[in-house]
C-alpha positions as CSV (number, residue, x, y, z in Angstrom):
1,X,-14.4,-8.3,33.4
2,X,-14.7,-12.0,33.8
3,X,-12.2,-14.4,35.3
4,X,-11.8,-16.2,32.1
5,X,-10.9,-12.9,30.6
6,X,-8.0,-12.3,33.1
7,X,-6.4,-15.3,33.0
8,X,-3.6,-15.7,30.6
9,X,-4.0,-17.7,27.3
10,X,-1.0,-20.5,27.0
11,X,-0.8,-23.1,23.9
12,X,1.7,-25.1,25.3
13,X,-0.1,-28.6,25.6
14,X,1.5,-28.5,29.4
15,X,-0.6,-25.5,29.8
16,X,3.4,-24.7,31.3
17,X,2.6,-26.9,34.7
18,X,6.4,-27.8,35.3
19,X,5.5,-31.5,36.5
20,X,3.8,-31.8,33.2
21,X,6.7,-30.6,31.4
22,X,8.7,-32.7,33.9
23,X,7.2,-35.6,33.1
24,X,7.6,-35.0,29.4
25,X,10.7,-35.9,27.8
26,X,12.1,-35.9,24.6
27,X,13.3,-38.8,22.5
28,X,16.3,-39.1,20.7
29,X,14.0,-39.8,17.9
30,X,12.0,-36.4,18.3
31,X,15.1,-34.8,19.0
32,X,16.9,-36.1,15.7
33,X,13.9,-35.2,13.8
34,X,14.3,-31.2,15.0
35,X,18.2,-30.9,14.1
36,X,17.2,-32.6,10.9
37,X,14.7,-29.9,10.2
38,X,16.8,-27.3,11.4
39,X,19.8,-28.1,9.4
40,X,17.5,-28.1,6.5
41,X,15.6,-24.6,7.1
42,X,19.2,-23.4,7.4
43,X,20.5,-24.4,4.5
44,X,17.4,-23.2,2.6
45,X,17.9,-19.3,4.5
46,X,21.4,-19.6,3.9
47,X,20.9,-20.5,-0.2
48,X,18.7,-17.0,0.1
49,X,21.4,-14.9,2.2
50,X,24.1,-15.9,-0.5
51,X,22.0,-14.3,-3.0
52,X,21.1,-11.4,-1.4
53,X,25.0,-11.0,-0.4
54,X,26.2,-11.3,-3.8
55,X,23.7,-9.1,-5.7
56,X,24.4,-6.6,-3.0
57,X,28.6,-6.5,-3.5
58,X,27.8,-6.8,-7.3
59,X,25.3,-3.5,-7.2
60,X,28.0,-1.9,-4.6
61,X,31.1,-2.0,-7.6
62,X,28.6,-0.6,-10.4
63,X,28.0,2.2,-8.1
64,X,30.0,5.3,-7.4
65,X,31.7,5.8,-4.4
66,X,29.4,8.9,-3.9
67,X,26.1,7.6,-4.7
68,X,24.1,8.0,-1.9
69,X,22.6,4.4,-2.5
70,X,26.1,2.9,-1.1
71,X,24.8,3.1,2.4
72,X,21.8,1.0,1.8
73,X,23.6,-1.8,0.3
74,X,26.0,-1.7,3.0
75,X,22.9,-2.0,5.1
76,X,21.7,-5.4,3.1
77,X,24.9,-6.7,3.6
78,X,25.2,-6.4,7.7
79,X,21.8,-7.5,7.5
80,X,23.2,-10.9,5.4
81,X,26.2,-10.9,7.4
82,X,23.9,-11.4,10.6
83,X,21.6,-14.1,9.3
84,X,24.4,-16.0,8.3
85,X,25.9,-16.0,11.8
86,X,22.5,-17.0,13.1
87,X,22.7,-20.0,10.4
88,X,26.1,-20.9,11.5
89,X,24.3,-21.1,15.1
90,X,22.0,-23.3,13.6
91,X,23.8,-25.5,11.9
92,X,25.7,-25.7,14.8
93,X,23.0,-27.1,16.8
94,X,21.7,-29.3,14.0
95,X,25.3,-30.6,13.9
96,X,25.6,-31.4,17.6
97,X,25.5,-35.4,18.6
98,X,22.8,-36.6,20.3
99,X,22.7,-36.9,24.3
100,X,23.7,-40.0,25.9
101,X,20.6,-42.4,26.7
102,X,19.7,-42.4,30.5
103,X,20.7,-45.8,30.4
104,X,24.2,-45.1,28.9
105,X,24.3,-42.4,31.9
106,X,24.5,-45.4,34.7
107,X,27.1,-47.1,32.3
């Protein structure tokens, strides 16, 4: 086997060198841009989740509490209720203000 072959592939554009990533910071521009996007993908996976959630408690009452399919929609539904919290957590970081500047940091 060749050397090339051993090595392991990375994509990062650091090729993950910490004084590379060291020496890359990110903006408050770049950084706005990302919670902006975030808070938008999560708002979009939440509009789903509420859909999925409410066609799930809907098909729950039109069922009897015997039928067998009452488990599976109880499975849909803790699989809503835990994408939501992961929305929350994104919203929650796409909410968050932006660091200081360095320069406000000597202030």
């Amino acid at each position: 086997m060749s050397k090339r072959a051993q090595r392991p592939l990375d994509a990062r554009p650091d090729g993950g060198d910490p004084k590379r990533i060291a020496e890359r910071s990110v903006t408050p521009q770049e950084m706005e841009a990302v919670r902006d996007l975030v808070g938008g993908i999560a708002h979009e996976i939440n509009n789903i989740l509420m859909i999925a959630g409410m066609e799930a408690d809907l098909m729950l009452d039109d069922l009897r509490p015997d039928d067998p399919l009452r488990d599976r929609l109880h499975s849909i539904i803790e699989a809503v209720d835990r994408g939501s919290a992961l929305v929350r957590e994104l919203l929650a970081f796409s909410r968050r203000p932006p660091d200081p500047s360095p320069a406000d940091k000597n202030e």
